[in-house]
Every structure is written in structure tokens, then in C-alpha cells.
Biopython code that builds the backbone (N, CA, C, O; Angstrom):
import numpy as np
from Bio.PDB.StructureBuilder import StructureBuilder

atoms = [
    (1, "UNK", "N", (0.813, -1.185, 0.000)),
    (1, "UNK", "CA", (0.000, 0.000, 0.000)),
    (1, "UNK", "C", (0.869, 1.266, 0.000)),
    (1, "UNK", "O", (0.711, 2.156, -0.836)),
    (2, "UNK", "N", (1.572, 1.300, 0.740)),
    (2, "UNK", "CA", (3.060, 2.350, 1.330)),
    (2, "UNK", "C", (3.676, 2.379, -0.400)),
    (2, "UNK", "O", (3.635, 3.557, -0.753)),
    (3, "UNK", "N", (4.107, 1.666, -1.320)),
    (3, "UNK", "CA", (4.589, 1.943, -2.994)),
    (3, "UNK", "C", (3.683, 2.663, -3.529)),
    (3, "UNK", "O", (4.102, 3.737, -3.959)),
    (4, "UNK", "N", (1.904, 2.341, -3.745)),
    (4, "UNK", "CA", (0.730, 2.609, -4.343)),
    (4, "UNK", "C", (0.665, 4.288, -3.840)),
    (4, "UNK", "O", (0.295, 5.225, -4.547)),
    (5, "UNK", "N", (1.029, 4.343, -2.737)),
    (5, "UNK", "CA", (0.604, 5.804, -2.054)),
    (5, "UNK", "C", (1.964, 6.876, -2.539)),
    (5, "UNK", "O", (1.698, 8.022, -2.901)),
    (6, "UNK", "N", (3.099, 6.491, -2.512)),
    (6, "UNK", "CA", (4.292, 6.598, -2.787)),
    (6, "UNK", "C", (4.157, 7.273, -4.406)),
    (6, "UNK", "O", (4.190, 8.430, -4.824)),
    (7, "UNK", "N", (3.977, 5.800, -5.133)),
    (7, "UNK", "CA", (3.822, 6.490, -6.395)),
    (7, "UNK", "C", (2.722, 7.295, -6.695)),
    (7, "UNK", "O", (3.056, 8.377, -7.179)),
    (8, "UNK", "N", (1.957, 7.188, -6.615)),
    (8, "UNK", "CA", (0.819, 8.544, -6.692)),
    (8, "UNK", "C", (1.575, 9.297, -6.705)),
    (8, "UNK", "O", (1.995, 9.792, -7.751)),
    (9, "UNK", "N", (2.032, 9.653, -5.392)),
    (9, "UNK", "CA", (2.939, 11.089, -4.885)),
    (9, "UNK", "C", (3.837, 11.665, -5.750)),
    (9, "UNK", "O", (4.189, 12.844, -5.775)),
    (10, "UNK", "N", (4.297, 10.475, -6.680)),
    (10, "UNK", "CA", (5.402, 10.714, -7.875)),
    (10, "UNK", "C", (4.437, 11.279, -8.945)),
    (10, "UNK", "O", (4.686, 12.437, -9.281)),
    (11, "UNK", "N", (3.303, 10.635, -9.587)),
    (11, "UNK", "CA", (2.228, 11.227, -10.752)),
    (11, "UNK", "C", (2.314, 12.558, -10.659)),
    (11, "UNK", "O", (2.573, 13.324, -11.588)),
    (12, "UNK", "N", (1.997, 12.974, -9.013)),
    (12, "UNK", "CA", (0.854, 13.769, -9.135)),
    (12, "UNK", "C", (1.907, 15.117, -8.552)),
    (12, "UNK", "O", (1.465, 16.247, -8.346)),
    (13, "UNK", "N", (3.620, 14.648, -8.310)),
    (13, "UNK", "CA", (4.457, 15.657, -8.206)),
    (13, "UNK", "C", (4.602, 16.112, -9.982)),
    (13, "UNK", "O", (4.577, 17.287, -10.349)),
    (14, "UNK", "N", (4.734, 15.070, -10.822)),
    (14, "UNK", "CA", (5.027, 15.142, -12.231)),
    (14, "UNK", "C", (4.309, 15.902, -12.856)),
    (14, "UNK", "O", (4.824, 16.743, -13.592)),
    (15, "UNK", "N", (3.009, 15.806, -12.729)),
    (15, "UNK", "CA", (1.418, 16.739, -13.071)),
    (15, "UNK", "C", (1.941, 17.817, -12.445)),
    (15, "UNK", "O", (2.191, 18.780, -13.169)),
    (16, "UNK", "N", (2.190, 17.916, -11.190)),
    (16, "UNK", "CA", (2.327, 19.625, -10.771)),
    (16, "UNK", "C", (3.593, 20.159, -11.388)),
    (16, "UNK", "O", (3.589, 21.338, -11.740)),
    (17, "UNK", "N", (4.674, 19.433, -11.562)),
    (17, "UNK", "CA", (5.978, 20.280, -12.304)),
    (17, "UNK", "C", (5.586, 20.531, -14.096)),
    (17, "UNK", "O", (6.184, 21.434, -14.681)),
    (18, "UNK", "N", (4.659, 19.752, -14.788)),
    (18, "UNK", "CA", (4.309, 19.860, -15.891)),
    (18, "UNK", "C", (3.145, 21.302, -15.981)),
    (18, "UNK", "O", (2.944, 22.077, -16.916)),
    (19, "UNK", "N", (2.658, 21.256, -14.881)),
    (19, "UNK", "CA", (1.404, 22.472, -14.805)),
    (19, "UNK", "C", (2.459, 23.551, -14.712)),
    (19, "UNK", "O", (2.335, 24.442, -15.552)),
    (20, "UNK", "N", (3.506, 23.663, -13.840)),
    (20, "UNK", "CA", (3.990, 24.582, -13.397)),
    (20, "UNK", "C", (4.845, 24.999, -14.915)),
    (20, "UNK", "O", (4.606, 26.076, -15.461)),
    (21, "UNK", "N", (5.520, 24.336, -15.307)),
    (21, "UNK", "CA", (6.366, 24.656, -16.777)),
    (21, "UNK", "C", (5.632, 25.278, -17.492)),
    (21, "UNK", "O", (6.145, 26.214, -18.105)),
    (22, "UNK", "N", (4.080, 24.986, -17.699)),
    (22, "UNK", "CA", (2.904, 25.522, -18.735)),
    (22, "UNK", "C", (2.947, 26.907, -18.253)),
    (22, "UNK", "O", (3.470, 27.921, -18.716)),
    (23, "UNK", "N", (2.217, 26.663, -17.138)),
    (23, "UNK", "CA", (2.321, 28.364, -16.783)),
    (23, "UNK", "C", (3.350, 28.914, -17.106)),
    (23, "UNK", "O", (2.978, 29.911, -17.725)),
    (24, "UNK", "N", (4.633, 28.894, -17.073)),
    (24, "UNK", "CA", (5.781, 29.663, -16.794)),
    (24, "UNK", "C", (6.288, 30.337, -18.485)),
    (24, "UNK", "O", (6.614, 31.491, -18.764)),
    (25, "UNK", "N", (6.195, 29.168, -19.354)),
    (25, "UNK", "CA", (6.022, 29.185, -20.934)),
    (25, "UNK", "C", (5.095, 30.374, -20.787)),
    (25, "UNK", "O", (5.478, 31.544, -20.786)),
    (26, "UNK", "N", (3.900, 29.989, -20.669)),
    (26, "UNK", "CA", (2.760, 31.444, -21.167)),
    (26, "UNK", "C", (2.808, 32.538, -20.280)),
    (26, "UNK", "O", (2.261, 33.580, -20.642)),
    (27, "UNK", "N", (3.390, 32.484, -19.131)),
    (27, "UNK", "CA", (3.915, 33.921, -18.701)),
    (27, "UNK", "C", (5.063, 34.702, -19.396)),
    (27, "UNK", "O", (5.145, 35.908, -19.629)),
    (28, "UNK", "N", (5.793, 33.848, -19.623)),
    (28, "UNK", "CA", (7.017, 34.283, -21.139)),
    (28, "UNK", "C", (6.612, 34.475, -22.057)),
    (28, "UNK", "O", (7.294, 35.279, -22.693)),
    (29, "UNK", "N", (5.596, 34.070, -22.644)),
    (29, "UNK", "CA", (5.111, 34.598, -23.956)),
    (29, "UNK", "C", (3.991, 35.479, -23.644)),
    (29, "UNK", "O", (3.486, 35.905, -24.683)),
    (30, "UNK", "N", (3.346, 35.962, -22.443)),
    (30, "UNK", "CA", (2.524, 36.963, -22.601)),
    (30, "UNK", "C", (2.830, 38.018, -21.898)),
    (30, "UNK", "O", (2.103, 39.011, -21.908)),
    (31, "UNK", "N", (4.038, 37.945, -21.134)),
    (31, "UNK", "CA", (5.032, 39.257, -20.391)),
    (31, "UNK", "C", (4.342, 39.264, -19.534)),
    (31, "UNK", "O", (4.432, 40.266, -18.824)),
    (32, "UNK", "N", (3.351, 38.250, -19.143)),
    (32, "UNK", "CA", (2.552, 38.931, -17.772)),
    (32, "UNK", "C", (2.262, 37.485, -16.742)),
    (32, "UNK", "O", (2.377, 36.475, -17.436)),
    (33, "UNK", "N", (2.021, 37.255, -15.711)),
    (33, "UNK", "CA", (1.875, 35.914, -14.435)),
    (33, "UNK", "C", (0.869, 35.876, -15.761)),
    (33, "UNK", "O", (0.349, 36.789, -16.404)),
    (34, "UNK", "N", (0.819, 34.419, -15.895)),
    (34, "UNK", "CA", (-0.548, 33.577, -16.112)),
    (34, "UNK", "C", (0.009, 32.428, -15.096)),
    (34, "UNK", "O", (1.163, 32.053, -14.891)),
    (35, "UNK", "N", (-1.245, 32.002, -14.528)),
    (35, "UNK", "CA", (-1.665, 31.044, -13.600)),
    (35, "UNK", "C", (-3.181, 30.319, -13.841)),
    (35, "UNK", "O", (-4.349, 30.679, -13.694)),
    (36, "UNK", "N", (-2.376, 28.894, -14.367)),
    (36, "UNK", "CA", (-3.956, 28.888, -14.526)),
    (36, "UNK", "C", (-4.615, 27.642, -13.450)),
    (36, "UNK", "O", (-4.004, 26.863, -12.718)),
    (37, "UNK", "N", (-6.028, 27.795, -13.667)),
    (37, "UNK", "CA", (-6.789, 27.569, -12.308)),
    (37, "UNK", "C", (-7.340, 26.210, -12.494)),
    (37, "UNK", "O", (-7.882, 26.013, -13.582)),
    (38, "UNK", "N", (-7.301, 24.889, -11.351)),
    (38, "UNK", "CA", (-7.602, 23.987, -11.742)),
    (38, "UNK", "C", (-8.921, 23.573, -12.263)),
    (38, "UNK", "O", (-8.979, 22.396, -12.618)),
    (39, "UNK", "N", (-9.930, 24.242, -12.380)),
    (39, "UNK", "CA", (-10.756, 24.204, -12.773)),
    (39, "UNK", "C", (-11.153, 24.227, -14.145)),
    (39, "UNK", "O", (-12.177, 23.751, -14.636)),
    (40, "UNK", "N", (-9.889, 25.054, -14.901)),
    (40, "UNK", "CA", (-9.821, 25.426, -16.252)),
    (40, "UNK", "C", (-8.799, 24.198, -16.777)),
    (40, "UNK", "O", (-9.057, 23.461, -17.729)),
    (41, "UNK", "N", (-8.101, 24.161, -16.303)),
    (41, "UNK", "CA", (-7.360, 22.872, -16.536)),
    (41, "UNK", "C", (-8.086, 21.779, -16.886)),
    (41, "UNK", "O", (-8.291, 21.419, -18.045)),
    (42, "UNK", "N", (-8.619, 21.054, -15.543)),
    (42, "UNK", "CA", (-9.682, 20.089, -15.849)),
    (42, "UNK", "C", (-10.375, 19.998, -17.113)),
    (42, "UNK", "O", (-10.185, 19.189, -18.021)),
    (43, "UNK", "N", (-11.329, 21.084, -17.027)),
    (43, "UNK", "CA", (-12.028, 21.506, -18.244)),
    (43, "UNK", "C", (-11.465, 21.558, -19.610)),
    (43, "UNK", "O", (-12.094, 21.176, -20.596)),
    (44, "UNK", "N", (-10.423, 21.976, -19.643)),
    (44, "UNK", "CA", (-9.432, 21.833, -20.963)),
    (44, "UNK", "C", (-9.222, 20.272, -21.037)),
    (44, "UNK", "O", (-9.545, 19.890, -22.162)),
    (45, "UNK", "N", (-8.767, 19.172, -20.186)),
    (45, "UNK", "CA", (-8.358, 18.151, -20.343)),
    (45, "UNK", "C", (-9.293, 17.097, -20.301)),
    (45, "UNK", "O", (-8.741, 16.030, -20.569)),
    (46, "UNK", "N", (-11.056, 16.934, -19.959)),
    (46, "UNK", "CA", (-11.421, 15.906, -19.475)),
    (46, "UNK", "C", (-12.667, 16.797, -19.103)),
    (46, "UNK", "O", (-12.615, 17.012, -17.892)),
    (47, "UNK", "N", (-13.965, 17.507, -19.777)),
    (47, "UNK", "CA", (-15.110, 18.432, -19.292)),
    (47, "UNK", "C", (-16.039, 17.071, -19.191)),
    (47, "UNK", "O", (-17.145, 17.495, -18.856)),
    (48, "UNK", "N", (-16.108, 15.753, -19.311)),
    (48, "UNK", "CA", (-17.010, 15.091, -19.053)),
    (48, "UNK", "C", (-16.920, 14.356, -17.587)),
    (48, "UNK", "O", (-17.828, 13.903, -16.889)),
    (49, "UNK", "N", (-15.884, 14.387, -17.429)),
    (49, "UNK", "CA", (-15.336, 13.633, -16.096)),
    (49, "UNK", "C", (-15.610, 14.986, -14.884)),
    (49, "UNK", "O", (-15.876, 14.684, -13.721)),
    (50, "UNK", "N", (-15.539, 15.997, -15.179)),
    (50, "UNK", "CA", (-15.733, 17.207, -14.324)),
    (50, "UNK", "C", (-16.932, 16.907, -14.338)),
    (50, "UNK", "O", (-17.132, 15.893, -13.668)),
    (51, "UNK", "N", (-17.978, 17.391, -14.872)),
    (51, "UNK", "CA", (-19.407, 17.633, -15.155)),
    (51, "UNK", "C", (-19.777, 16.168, -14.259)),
    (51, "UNK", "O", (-20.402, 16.497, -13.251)),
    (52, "UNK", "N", (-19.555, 14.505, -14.335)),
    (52, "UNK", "CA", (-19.743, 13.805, -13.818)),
    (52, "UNK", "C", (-19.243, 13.943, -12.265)),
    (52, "UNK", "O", (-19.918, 13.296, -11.465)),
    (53, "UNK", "N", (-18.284, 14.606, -11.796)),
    (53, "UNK", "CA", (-18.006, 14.408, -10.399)),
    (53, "UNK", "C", (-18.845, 15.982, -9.811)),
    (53, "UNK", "O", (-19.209, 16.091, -8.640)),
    (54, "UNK", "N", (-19.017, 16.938, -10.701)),
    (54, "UNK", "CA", (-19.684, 17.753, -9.960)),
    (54, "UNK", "C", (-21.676, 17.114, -9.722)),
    (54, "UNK", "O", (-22.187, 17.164, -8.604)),
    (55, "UNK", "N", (-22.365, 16.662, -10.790)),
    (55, "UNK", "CA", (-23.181, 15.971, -10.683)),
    (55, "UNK", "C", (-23.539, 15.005, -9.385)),
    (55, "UNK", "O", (-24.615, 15.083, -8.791)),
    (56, "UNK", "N", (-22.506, 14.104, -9.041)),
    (56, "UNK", "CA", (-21.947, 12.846, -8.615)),
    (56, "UNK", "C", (-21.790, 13.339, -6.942)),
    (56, "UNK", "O", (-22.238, 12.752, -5.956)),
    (57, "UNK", "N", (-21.109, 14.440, -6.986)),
    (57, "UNK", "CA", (-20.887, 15.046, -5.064)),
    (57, "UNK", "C", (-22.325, 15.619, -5.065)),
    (57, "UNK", "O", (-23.192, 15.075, -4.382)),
    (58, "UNK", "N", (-22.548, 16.531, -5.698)),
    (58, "UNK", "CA", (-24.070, 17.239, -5.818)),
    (58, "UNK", "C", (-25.431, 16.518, -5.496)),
    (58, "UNK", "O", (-26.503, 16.980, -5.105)),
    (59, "UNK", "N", (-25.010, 15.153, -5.808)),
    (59, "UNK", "CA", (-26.373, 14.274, -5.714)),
    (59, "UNK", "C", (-25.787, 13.296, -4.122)),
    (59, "UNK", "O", (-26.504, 13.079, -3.146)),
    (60, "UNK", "N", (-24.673, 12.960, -4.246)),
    (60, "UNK", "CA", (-24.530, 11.510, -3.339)),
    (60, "UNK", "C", (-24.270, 12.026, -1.825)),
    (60, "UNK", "O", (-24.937, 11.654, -0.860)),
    (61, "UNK", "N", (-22.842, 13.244, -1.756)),
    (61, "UNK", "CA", (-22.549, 14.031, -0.627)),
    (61, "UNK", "C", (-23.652, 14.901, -0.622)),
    (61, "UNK", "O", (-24.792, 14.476, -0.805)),
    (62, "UNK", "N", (-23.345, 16.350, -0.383)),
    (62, "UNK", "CA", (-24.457, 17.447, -0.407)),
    (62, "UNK", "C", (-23.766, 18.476, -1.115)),
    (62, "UNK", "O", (-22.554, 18.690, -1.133)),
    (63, "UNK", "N", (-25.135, 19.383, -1.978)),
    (63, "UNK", "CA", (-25.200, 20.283, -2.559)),
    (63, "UNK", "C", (-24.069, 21.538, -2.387)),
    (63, "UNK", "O", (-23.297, 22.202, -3.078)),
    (64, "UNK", "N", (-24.447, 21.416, -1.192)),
    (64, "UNK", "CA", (-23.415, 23.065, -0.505)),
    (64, "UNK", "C", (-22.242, 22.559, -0.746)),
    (64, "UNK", "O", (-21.473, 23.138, -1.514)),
    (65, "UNK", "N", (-21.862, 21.226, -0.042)),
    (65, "UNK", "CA", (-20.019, 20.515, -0.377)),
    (65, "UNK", "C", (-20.019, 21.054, -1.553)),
    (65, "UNK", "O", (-19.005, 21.752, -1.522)),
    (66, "UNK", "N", (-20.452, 21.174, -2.478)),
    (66, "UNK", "CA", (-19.859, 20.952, -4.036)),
    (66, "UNK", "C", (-19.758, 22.641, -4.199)),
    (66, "UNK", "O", (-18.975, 23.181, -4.979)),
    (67, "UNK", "N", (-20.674, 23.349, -3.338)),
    (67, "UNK", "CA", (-20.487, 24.896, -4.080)),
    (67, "UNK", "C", (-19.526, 25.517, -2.871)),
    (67, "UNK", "O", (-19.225, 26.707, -2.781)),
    (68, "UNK", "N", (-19.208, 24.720, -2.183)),
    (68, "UNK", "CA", (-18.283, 25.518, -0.891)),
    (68, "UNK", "C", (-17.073, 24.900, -1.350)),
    (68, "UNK", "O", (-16.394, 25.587, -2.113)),
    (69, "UNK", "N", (-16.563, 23.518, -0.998)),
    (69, "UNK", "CA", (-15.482, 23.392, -0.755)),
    (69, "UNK", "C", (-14.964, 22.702, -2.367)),
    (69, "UNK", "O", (-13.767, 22.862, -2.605)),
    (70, "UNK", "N", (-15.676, 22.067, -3.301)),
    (70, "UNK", "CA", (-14.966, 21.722, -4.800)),
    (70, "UNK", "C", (-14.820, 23.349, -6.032)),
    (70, "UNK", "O", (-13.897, 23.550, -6.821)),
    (71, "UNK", "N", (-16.238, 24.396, -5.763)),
    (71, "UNK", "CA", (-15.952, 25.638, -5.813)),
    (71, "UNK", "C", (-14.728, 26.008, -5.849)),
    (71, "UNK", "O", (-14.117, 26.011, -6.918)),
    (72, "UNK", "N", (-13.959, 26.514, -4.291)),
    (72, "UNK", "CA", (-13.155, 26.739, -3.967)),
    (72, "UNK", "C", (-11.666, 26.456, -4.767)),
    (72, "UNK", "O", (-10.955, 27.291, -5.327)),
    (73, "UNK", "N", (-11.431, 24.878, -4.610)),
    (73, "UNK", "CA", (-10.685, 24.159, -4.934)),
    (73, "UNK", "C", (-10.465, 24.179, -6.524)),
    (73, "UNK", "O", (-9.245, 24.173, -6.688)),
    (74, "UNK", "N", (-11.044, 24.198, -7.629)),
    (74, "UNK", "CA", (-11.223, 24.309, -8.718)),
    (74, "UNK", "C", (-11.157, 26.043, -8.861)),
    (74, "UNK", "O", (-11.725, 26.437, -9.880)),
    (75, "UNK", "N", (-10.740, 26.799, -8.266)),
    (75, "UNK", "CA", (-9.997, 28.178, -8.427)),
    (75, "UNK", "C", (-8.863, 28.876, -8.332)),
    (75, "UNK", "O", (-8.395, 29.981, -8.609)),
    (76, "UNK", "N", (-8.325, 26.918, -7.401)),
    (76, "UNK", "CA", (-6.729, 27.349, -6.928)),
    (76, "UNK", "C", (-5.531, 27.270, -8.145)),
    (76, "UNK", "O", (-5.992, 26.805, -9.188)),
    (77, "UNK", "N", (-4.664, 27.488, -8.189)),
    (77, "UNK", "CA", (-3.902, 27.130, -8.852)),
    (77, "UNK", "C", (-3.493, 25.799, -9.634)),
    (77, "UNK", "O", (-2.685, 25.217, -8.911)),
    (78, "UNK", "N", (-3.652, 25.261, -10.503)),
    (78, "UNK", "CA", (-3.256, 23.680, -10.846)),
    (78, "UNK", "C", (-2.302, 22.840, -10.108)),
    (78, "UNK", "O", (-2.349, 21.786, -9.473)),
    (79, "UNK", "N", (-1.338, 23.792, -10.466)),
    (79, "UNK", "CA", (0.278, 23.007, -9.945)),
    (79, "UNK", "C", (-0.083, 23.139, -8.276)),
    (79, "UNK", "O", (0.136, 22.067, -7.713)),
    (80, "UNK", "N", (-0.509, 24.044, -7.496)),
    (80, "UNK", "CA", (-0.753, 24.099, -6.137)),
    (80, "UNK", "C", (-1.191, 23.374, -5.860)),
    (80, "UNK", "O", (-0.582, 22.660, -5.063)),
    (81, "UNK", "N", (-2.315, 23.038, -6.196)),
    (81, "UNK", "CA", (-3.590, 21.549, -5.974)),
    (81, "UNK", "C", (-2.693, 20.272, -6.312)),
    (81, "UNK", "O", (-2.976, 19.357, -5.539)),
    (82, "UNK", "N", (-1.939, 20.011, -7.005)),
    (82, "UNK", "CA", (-0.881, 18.957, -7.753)),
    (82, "UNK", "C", (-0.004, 18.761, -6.372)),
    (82, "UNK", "O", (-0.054, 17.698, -5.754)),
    (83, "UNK", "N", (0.956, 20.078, -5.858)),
    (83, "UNK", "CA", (1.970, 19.670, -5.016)),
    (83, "UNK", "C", (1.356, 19.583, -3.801)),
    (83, "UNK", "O", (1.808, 18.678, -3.099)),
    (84, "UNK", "N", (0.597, 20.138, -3.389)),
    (84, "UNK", "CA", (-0.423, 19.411, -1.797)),
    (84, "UNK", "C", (-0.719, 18.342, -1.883)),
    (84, "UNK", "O", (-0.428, 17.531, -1.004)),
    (85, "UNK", "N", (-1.504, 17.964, -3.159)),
    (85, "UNK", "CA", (-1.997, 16.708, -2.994)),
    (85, "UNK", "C", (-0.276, 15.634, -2.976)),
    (85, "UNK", "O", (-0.060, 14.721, -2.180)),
    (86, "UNK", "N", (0.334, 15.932, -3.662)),
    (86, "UNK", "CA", (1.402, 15.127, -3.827)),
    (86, "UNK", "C", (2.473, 14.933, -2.341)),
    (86, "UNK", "O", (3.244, 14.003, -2.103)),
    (87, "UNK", "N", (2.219, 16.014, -1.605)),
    (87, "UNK", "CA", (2.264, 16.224, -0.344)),
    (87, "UNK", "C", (2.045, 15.076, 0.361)),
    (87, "UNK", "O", (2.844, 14.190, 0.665)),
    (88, "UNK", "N", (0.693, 15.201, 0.624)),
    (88, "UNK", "CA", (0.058, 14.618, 1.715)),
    (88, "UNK", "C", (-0.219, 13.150, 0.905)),
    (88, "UNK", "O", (-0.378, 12.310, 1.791)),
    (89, "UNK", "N", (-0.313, 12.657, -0.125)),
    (89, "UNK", "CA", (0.223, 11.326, -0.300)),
    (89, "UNK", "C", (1.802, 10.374, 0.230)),
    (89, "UNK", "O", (2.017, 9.300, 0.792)),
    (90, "UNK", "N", (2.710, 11.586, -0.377)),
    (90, "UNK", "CA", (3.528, 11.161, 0.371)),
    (90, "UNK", "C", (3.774, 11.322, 2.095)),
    (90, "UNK", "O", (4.323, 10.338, 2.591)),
    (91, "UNK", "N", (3.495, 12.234, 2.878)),
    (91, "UNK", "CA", (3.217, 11.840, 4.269)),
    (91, "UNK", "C", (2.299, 10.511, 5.196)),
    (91, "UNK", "O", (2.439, 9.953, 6.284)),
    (92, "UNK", "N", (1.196, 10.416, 3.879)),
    (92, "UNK", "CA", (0.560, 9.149, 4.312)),
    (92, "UNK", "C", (1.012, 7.980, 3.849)),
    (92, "UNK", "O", (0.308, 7.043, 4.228)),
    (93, "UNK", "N", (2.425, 7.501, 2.798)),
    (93, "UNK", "CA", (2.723, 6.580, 2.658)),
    (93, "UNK", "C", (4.028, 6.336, 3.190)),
    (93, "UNK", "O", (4.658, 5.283, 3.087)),
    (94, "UNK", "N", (4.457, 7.592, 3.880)),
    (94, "UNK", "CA", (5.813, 7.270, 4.451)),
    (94, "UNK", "C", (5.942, 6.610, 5.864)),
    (94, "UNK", "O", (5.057, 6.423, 6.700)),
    (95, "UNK", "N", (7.152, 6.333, 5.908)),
    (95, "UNK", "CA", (7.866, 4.952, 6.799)),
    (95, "UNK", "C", (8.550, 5.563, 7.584)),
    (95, "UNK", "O", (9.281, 6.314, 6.938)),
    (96, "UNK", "N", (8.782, 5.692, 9.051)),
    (96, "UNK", "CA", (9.595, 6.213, 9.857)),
    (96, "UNK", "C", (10.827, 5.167, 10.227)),
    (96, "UNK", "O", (10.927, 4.005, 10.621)),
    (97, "UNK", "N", (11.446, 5.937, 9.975)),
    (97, "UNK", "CA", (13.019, 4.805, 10.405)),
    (97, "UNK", "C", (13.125, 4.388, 11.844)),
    (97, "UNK", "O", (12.956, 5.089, 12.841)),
    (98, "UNK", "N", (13.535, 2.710, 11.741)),
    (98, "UNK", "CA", (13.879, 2.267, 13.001)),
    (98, "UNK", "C", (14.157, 3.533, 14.277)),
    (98, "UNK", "O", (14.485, 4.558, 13.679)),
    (99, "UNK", "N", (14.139, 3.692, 15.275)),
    (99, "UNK", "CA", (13.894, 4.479, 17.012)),
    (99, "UNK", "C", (16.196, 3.646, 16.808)),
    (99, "UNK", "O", (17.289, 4.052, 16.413)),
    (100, "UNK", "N", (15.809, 2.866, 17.186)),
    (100, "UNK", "CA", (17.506, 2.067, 17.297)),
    (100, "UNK", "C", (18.543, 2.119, 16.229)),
    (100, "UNK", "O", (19.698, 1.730, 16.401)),
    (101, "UNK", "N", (18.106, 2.590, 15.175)),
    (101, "UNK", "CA", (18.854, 2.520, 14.098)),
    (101, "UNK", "C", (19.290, 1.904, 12.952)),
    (101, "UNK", "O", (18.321, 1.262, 12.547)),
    (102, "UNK", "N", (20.069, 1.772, 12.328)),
    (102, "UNK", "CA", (20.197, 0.952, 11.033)),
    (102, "UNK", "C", (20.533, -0.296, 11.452)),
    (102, "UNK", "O", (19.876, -1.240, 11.012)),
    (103, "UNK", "N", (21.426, -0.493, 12.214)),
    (103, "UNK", "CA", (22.542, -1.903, 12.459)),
    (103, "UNK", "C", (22.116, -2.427, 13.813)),
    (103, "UNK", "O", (22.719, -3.320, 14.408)),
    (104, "UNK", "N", (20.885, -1.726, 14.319)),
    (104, "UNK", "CA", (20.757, -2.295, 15.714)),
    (104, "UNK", "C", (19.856, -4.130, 15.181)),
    (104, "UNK", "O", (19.374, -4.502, 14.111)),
    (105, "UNK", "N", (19.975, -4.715, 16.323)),
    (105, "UNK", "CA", (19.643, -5.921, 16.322)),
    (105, "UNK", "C", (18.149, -6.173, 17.312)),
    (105, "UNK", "O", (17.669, -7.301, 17.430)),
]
sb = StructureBuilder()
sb.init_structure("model")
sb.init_model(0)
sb.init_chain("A")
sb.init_seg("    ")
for serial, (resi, resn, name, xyz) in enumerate(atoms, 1):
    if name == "N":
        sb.init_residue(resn, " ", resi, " ")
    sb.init_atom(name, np.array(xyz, "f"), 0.0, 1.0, " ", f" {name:<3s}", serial, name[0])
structure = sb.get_structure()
């Protein structure tokens, strides 16, 4: 489970350094911050799979969840949403080293 959680953490660092390069390209070519928002992202990459999970929380969780806290979230930054999440995968799949050490018995 600890590899499965691990690698995620690797995807979804890769997704955020690939979001982050995009932006950085079209801030160079438009002389100005572009940042773009995961929401637009999504939508650029996959508008049926959005439309199904906003549907999908809207009906199964509750209404407000979807306009409070997926709202929200779908305004942040791409690559931001990418390296948190990639974050906290890796904190939940990591391994704390032996208390005694490497060579203890």
C-alpha cells in the first residue's frame, strides 16, 4: 500500500511540475503571471469527467459541499492543488526509520 501511495505522490508531483512549466512558458510569452486555475485545466483536459463528479458530489454528498469546498478548490492554482496533494500522499505513505537505528539488532 506504502509503494501505491508513494507512487501517486510521484504522478501527481510530475502533473504539478508539468502544470507549473505551462504556466511559466505562457507567462514568457505573454510578459505577464498567467496562472492557470484547476478548474480550467480540468475543463481543458477531461469536461465530461468534471461535469460527472460535480453531478456525482451534488447528488450523493451534499449540494453546498460541491459549491463551498470543490468551488473553492477548482480556483486554486493547478500546480498548487498537484503539489499538496502530492504532499500529503507522500506523508501518508511514508515509513519512519527504526527508534535504534540501522545496524541495531
Amino acid at each position: 500500500m506504502r509503494f501505491l501511495l508513494r507512487l501517486a505522490s510521484l504522478v501527481a508531483l510530475a502533473v504539478a511540475v508539468i502544470a507549473g512549466t505551462v504556466d511559466s512558458i505562457q507567462s514568457v510569452a505573454a510578459s505577464a503571471v498567467v496562472i492557470t486555475p484547476m478548474g480550467d485545466a480540468w475543463q481543458d483536459l477531461n469536461p465530461g469527467s468534471l461535469e460527472s463528479l460535480q453531478s456525482s458530489i451534488a447528488y450523493y454528498v451534499h449540494p453546498g459541499f460541491y459549491t463551498v469546498a470543490l468551488q473553492w478548490l477548482m480556483l486554486q492554482p493547478a500546480f498548487a492543488v498537484f503539489l499538496v496533494l502530492s504532499l500529503l500522499l507522500w506523508m501518508i505513505g511514508y515509513k519512519k526509520p527504526p527508534v535504534a537505528g540501522r545496524f541495531a539488532a
